[in-house]
Phi, psi and omega in degrees: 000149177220116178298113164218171154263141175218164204249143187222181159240108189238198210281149173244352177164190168217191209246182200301348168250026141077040157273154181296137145262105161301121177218152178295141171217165187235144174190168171275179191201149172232155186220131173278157188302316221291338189114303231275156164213189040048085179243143164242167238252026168245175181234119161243102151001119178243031166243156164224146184273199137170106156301102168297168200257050156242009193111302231268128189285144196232147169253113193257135197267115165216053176301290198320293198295292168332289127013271188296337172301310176298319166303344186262336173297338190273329172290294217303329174260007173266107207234131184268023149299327189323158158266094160315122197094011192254132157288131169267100174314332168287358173250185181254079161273122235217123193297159167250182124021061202297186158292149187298051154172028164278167171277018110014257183285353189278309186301153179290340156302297170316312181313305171296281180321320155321306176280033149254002191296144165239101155291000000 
């Protein structure tokens, strides 16, 4: 199993000419050899909102922070005591996805579960 961070993006508000502003988050992930993975299920941002007192949301970049919270988070569960290949079920984690051609994401269950997916 291998433990990493990984960064996804989402909408974080939007900006005064009422465009989207994108921003970066962050969470650990976890990956079986086999393709199956993992995310867990806390996040840090790399954004901050703040609203002024005419409305307009204004953004501050705090990737950098964000970022060393998921490294400290990454220590804490990369445990070399661990029983390999075991997930520790007290943090929260939430399946993803398997990886794209693994053998995995290849069974006919994944397959199904993907087509039950709605976007």
């Amino acid at each position: 199993m291998n433990f990493h961070i990984r960064e996804d993006l989402y909408v974080a508000g939007r900006t005064e000419d009422g465009q989207q502003y994108t921003a970066s988050m962050y969470y650990v992930a976890a990956e079986w050899t086999d393709g199956r993975r993992w995310a867990h299920g806390t996040t840090f941002r790399g954004c901050n909102v703040m609203t002024d007192e005419e409305g307009y949301q204004h953004f501050a970049d705090v990737r950098e922070h964000a970022l060393n919270q998921a490294r400290t988070l990454l220590a804490s569960i990369e445990d070399p005591d661990a029983t390999p290949g075991q997930l520790d079920h007290s943090f929260n984690w939430n399946e993803m996805p398997a990886a794209y051609g693994s053998a995995a994401h290849s069974d006919e269950e994944m397959i199904g579960w993907e087509k039950s997916l709605t976007f």
